[in-house]
C-alpha positions as CSV (number, residue, x, y, z in Angstrom):
1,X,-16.7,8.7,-12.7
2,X,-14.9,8.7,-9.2
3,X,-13.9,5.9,-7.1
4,X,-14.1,7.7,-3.4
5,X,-12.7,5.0,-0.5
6,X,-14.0,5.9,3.1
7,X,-13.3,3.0,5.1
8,X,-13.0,4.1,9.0
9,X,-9.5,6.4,8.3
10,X,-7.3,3.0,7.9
11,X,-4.9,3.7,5.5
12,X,-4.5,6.6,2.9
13,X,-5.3,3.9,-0.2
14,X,-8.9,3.1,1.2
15,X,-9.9,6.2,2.1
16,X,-9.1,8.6,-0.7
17,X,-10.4,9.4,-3.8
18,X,-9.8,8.2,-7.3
19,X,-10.3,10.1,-10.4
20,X,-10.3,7.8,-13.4
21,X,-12.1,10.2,-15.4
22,X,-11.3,13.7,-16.0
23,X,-14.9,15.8,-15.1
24,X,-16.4,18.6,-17.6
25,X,-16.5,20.5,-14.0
26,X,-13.9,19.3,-11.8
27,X,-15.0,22.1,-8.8
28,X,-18.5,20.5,-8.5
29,X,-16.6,17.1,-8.7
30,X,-14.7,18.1,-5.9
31,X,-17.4,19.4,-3.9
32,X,-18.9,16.1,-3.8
33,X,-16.2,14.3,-2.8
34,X,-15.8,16.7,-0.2
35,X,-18.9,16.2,0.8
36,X,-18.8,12.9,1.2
37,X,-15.9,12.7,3.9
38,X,-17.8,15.5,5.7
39,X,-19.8,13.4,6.3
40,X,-18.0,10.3,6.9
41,X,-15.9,12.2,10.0
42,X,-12.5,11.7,7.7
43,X,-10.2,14.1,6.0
44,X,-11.2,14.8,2.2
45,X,-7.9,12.9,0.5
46,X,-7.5,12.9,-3.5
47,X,-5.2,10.5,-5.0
48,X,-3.4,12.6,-8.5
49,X,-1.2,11.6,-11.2
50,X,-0.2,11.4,-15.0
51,X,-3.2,9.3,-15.1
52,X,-5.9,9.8,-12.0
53,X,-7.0,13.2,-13.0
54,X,-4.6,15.4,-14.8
55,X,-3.5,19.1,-14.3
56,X,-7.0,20.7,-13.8
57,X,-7.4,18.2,-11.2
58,X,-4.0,19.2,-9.5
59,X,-4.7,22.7,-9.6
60,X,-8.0,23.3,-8.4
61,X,-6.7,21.2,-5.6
62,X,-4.3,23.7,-4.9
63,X,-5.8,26.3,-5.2
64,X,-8.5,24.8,-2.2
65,X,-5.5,24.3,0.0
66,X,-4.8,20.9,-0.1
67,X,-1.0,20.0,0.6
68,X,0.8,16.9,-0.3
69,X,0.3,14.4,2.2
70,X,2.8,11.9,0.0
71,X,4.2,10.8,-2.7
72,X,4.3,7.5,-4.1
73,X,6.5,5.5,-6.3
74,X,5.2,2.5,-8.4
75,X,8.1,0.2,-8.7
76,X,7.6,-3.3,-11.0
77,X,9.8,-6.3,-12.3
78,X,9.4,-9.5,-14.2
79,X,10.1,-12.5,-12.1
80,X,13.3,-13.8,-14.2
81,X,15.8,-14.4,-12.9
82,X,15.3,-13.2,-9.3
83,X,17.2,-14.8,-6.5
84,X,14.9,-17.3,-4.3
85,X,14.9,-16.8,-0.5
86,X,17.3,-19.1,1.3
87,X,15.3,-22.1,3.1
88,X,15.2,-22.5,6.5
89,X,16.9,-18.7,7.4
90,X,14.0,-17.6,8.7
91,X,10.4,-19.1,10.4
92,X,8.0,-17.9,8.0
93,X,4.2,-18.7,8.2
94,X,2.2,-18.9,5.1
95,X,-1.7,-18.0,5.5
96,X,-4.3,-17.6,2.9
97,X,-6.1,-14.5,5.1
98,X,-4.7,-12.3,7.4
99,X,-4.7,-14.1,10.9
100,X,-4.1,-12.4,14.5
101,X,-0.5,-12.6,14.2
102,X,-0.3,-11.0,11.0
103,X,-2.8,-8.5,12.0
104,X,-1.1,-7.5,14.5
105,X,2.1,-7.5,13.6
106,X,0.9,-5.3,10.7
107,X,-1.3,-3.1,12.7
108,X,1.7,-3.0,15.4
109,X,3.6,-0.8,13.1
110,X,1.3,1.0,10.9
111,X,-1.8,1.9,12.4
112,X,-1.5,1.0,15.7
113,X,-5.0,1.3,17.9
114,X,-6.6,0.6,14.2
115,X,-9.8,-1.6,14.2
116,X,-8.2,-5.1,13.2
117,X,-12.3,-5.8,11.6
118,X,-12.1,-3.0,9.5
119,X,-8.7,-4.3,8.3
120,X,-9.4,-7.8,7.8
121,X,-12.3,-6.4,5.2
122,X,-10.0,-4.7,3.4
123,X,-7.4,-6.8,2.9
124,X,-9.6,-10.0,1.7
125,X,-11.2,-7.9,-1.1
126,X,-8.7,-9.6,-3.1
127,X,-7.0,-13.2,-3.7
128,X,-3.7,-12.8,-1.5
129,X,-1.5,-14.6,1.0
130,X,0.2,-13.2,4.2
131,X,3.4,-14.5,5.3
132,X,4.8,-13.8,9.1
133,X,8.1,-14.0,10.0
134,X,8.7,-15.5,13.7
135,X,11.5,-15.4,16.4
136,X,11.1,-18.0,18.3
137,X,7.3,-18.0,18.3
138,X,6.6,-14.1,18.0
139,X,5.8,-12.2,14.8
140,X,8.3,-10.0,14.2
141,X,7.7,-8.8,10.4
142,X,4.8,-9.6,7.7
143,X,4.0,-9.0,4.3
144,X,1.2,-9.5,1.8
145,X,1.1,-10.8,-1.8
146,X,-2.2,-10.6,-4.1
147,X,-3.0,-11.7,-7.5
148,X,-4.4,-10.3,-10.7
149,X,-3.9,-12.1,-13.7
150,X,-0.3,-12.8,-14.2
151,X,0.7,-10.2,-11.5
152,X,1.6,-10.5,-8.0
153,X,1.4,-7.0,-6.2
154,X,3.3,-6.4,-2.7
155,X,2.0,-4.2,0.1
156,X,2.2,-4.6,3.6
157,X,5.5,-5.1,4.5
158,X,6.3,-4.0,7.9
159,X,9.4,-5.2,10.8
160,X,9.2,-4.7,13.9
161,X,11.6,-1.7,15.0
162,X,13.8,-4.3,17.7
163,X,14.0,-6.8,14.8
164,X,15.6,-4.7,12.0
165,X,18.9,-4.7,10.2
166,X,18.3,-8.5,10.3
167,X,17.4,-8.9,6.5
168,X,13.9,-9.7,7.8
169,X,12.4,-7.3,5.1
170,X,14.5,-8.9,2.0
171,X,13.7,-12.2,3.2
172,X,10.3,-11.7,3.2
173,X,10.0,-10.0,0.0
174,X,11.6,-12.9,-1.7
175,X,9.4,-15.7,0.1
176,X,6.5,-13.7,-1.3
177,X,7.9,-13.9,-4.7
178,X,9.2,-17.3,-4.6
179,X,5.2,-18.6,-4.1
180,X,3.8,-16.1,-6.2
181,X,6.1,-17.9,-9.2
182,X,4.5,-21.2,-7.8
183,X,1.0,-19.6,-8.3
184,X,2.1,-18.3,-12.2
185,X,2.4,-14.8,-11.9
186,X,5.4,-13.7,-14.3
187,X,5.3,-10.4,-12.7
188,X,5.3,-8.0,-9.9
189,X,5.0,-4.7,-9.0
190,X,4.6,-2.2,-5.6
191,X,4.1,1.1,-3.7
192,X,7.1,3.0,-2.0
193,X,6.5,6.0,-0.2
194,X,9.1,8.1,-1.6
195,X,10.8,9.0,1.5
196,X,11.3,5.8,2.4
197,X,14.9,5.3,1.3
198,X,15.6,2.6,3.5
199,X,12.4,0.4,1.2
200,X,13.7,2.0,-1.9
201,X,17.4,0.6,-1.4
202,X,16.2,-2.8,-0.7
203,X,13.8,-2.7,-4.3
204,X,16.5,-1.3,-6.3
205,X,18.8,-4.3,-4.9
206,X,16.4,-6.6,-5.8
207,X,15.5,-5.1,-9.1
208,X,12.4,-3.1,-9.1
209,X,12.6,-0.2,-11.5
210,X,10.5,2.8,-11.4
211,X,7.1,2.8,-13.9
212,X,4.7,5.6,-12.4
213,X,4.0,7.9,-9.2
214,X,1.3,9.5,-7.6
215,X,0.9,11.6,-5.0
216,X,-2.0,12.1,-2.2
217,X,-3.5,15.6,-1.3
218,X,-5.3,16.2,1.6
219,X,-7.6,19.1,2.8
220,X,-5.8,21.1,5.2
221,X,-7.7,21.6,8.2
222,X,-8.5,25.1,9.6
223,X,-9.5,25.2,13.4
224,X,-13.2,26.8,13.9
């Protein structure tokens, strides 16, 4: 009744473990999962919250020594009566996968030395479109949008650290929005780590109000 994600250490999301069910005997649960990223080479990460899990979950997780790696902030809005991006402020490309500039620009920031392969699979398991923001022919910030039904969910967003405090990151957010209206979706919602008060500031600005949070733990590792 667990989703567990082990996809070569790139990012927290893909490689931790869900529980969307709450197990009659959450210590062999937890074995297994454990066992599974033994042998996958990667750290044993659970994903808790009011809903992934519950108390029991949290504690015997504690109580194994797992520490909070972070915690995370679901922010959402409806898409009235949001401010459109201005035209023509800033080069944006439009692509319907993530390309080399996107990847990169994305992988610049975040993961950098990550296997851009591994990426690319994860990103196209879903219906999305990356926008890249250029300066005079470089990438300089990207973000993605994907679809589900009537929702349009944000992730991604990254600026390179010599373009910022340029508006690159509100700009972007607000192209993505502006076609994700053109596409139908009525409403949005994403994930802010929550020491990130620079991306919380700009959500709240345009906004995005708090609806859940979760938090990662992850196995603390004891030298041999």
């Amino acid at each position: 009744g667990w989703r567990v994600g082990a996809s070569g250490g790139l990012t927290r999301r893909a490689n931790s473990a869900l529980p969307v069910t709450r197990p009659a005997d959450v210590e062999a649960a937890l074995d297994e999962v454990e066992r599974v990223y033994a042998d996958a080479g990667l750290p044993s990460v659970v994903r808790v919250g009011p809903g992934t899990g519950g108390d029991d979950v949290e504690r015997a997780l504690v109580a194994r020594g797992y520490r909070v790696a972070s915690d995370t902030d679901v922010l959402v809005r409806t898409l009235d009566g949001l401010p459109r991006a201005v035209p023509g402020r800033v080069d944006v490309r439009v692509t319907s996968h993530p390309d080399d500039a996107w990847l990169t620009t994305w992988l610049g920031v975040k993961s950098a030395g990550a296997d851009a392969g591994t990426a690319r699979r994860i990103l196209d398991g879903a219906p999305a479109v990356y926008l890249t923001a250029l300066d005079a022919g470089r990438p300089v910030a990207a973000i993605r949008a994907a679809f589900a039904e009537d929702w349009v969910g944000l992730s991604c967003l990254v600026v390179d650290p010599a373009a910022r405090r340029r508006g690159l990151g509100r700009t972007l957010t607000l192209r993505a929005l502006d076609l994700a209206r053109e596409r139908g979706a009525r409403r949005a919602f994403l994930q802010v780590e929550a020491h990130n008060a620079a991306a919380a500031r700009l959500y709240a600005r345009l906004g995005f109000a708090p609806a859940d949070r979760y938090r990662y733990r992850e196995l603390a590792r004891t030298d041999a």
